[in-house]
C-alpha positions as CSV (number, residue, x, y, z in Angstrom):
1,X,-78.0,182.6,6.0
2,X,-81.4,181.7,6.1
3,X,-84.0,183.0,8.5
4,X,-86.8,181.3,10.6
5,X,-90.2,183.3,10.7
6,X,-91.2,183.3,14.2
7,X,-94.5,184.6,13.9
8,X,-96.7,182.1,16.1
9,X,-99.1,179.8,13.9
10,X,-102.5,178.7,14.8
11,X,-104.4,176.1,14.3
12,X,-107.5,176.0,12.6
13,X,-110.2,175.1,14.7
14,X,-111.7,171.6,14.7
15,X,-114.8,170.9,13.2
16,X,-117.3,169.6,15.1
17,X,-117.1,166.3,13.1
18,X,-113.3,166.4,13.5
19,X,-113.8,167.3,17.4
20,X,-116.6,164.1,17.9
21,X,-114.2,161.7,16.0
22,X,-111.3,163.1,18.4
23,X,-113.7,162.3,21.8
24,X,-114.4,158.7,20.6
25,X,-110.5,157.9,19.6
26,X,-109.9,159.2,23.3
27,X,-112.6,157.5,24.8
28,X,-111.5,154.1,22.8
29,X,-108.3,154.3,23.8
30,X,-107.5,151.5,26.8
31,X,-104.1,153.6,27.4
32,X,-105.8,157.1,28.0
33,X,-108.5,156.5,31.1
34,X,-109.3,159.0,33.2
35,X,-107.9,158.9,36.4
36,X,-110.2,158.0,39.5
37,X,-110.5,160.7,42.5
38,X,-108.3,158.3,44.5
39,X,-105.9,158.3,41.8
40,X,-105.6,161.9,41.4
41,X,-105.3,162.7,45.8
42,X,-102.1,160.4,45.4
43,X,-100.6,161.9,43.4
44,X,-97.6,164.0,44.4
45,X,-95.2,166.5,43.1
46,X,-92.3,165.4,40.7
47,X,-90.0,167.4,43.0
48,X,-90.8,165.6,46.0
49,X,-90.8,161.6,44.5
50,X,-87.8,161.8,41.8
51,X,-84.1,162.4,43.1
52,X,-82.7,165.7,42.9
53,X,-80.4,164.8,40.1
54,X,-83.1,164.4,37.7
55,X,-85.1,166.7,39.0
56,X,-82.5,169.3,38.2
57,X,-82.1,167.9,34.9
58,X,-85.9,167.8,33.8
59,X,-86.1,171.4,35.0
60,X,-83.7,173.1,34.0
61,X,-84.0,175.9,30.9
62,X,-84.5,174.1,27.5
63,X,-81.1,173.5,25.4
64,X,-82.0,177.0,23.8
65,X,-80.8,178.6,27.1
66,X,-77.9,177.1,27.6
67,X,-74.5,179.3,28.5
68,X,-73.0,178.3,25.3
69,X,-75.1,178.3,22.3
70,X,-74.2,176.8,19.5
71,X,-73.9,177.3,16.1
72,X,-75.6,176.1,13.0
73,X,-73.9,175.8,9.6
74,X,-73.6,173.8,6.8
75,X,-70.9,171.8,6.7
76,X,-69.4,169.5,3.6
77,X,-67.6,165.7,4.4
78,X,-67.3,162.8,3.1
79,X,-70.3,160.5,2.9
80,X,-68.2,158.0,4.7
81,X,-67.7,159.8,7.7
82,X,-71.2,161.5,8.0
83,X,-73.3,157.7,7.4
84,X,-70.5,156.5,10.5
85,X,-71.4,158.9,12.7
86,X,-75.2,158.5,12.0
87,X,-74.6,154.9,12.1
88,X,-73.8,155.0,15.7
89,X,-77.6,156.2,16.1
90,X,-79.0,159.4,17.5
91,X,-76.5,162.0,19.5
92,X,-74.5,161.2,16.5
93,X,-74.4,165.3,15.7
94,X,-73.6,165.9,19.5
95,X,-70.7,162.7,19.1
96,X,-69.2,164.7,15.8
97,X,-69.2,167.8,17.8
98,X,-66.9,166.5,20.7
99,X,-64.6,164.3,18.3
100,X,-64.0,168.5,16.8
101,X,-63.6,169.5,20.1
102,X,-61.2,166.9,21.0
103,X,-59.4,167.6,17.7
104,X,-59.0,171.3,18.7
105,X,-57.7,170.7,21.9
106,X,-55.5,168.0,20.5
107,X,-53.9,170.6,18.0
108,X,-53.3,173.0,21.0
109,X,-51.5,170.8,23.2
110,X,-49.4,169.8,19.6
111,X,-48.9,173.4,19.2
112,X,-47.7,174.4,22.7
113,X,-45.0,171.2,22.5
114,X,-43.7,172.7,19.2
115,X,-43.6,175.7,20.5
116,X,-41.4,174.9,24.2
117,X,-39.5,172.3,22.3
């Protein structure tokens, strides 16, 4: 099992070449103007303008924080089965995890019948 080095990484500071070309891509930009003063007093808290569904869902703890963490592993398959999957586009690791899932609890309900008949 490998291990991730956490250790934080910096970036090395921009030139001041690097930093002048940065300002004029910025200032070029059509999609990245400033906002007016107007602009910025109507703004309003995401809490308080989206519905408290998505709300919830946009701030809750990252997937790293979740009750059940999951585990990573390598796994070996058939190329078949791992190029369907991907096929179906992305989620396809999240769609391979709940067809195991459903396989599991598939084989205990098969087991429990044998078992009681």
């Amino acid at each position: 099992m490998t291990t991730r080095d956490t250790t934080k990484r910096r970036a090395p500071p921009l030139s001041d070449a690097e930093e002048a070309l940065l300002q004029a891509s910025i200032t070029n930009n059509p999609d990245s103007e400033e906002l007016t003063d107007a602009e910025l007093a109507r703004l309003r808290p995401a809490r308080d303008v989206l519905p408290p569904a998505v709300y919830a869902a946009l701030t809750q703890g990252s997937s790293s924080q979740r009750e059940t963490k999951r585990v990573q592993l390598t796994l070996s398959i058939d190329p078949d089965v791992l190029a369907a999957y991907k096929a179906g586009g992305p989620g396809w690791q999240a769609r391979m995890n709940e067809a195991l899932a459903e396989g599991l609890a598939r084989g205990k309900r098969r087991s429990k019948a044998v078992k009681r008949g």
